[in-house]
N, C-alpha and C positions, 0 to 999 in steps of 0.2 A: 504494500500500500504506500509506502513513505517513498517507494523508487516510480510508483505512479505517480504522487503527489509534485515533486522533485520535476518530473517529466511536464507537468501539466507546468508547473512553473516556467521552464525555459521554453516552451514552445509557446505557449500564449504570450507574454508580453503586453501589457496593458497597451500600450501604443503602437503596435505592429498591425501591421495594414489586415487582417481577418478579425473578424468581431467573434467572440467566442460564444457557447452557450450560456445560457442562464447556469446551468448547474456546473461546467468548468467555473463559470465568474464566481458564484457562490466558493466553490472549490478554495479556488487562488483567494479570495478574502479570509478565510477563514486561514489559511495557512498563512497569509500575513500579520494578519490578527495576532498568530501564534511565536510568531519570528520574525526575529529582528535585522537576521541573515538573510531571509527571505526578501525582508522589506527591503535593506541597499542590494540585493542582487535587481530586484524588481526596478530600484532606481538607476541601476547601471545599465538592464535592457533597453531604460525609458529612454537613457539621453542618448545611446548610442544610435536610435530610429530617426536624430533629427541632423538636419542639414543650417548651411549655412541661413541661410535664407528664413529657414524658420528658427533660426536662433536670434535673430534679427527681430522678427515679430514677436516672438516669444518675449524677449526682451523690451520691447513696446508694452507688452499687455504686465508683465511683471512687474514692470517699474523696476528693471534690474539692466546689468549692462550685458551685453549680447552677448560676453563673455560665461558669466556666469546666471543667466535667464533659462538657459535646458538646465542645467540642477536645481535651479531656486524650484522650476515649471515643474520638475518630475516629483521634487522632494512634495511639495504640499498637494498636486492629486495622487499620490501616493499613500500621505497623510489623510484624505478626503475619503480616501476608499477604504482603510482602515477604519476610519471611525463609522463609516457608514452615511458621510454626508453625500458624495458622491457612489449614483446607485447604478447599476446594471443600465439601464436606461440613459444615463449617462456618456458609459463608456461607449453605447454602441453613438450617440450623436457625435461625438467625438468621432469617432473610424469614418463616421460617413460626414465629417466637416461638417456639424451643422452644430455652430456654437449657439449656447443657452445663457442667458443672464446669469445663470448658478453656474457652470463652467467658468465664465469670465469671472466671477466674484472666487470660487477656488483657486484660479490661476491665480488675481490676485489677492492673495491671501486674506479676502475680506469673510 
């Protein structure tokens, strides 16, 4: 089960271009929930998905410098999904670029 779990972690990736199920998303939350290795592995899949270009806007919406706006970005919806503020529903507008008032206010940290 833990080499399932493990698996489901590296191959989902919150921000990698396939939307997952409801019951992997449930999955990967609760193993975050659980771990704290899980959680900076989770933020290391997040920043390596972005490019210059959207470190750039990332950086606009963070109120951070372009530099460090993919970690500020990844760390707090990462944080978001853990606490359960950010839900399922969420992550799939996200995959399909369709930002929400609650997305913006997560990214920035409000």
């Amino acid at each position: 089960m833990r080499a399932r779990t493990i698996t489901v972690l590296i191959a989902m990736g919150l921000l990698t271009a396939c939307v997952p199920t409801r019951q992997d998303y449930d999955a990967y939350v609760t193993l975050l929930q659980g771990s704290s290795r899980a959680r900076s592995e989770a933020t290391k899949d997040c920043v390596r998905g972005f490019d210059g270009k959207s470190s750039r806007n990332l950086g606009i919406l963070t109120n951070t410098s372009d530099k460090d706006a993919v970690r500020v970005g990844c760390d707090r919806f990462i944080a978001a999904v853990v606490s359960g503020r950010a839900t399922y529903d969420d992550v799939v507008d996200i995959k399909r670029q369709r930002p929400t008032p609650k997305i913006i206010k997560i990214f920035q940290g409000r």
